[in-house]
C-alpha positions as CSV (number, residue, x, y, z in Angstrom):
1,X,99.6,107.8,51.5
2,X,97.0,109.2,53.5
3,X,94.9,106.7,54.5
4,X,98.4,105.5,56.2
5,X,98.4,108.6,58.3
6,X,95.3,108.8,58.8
7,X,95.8,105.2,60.3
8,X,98.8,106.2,62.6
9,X,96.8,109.5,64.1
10,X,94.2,106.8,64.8
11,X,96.9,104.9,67.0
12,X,98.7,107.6,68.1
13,X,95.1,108.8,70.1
14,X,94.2,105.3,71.0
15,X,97.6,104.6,72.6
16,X,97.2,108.4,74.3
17,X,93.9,107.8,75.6
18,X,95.4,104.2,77.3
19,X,98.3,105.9,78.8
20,X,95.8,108.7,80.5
21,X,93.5,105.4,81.9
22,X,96.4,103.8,83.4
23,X,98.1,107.1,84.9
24,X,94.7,107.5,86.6
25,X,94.3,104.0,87.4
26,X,98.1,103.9,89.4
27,X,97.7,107.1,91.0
28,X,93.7,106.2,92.4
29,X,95.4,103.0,93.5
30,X,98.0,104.6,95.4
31,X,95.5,106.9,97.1
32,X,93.5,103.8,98.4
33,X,96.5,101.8,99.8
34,X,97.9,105.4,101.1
35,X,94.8,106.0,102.8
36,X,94.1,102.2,104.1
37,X,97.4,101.1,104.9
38,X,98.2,103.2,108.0
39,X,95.5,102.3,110.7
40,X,96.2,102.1,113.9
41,X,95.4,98.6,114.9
42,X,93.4,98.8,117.9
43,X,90.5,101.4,116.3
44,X,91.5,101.3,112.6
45,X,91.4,104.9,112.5
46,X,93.0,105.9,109.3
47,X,96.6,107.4,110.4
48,X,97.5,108.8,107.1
49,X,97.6,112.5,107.9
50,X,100.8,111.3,110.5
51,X,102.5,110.3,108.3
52,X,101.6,112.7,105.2
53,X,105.3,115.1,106.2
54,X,107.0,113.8,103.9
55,X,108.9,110.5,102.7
56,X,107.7,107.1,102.6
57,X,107.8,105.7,105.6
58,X,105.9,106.2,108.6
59,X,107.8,108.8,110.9
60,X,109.8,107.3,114.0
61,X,108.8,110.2,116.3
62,X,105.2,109.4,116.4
63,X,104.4,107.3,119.3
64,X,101.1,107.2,120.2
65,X,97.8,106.8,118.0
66,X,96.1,110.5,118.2
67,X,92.5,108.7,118.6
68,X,92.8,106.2,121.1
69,X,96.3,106.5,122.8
70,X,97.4,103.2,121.8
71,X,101.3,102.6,122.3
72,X,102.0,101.8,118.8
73,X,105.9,100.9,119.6
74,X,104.9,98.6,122.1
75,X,102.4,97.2,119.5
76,X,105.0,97.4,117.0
77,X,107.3,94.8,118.8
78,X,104.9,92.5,120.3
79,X,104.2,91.9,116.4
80,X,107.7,91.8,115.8
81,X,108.9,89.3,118.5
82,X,105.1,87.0,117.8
């Protein structure tokens, strides 16, 4: 009867210390496509902290990349109509 216990504590931690790897696994994955997804597309300047105020989508009043000046609407819907 114990060695079965003992058994299930063993797989109890094992399946523990898996579920900790892949929590930090998916969040250090969202980081990286959080931080690498929003560049502006003419100096690939990482536009992340625009659009860090909350939500999930990039936010509609920000117009201009902060680095360079680039239009991004007008870049936005060349894409769109390409």
């Amino acid at each position: 009867m114990i060695i079965g216990l003992t058994g299930a504590a063993e797989h109890s931690r094992l399946f523990s210390t898996i579920g900790v790897i892949a929590v930090v696994l998916l969040m250090s994955a969202i980081a990286c496509v959080y931080l690498f997804a929003f560049r502006c597309p003419r100096c690939r300047k990482s536009l992340a902290m625009i659009s860090n105020r909350g939500g999930s989508s990039f936010p509609q009043d920000v117009r201009y990349c902060p680095y360079c000046g680039l239009d991004l609407e007008l870049e936005t819907d060349a894409v769109r109509n390409a």
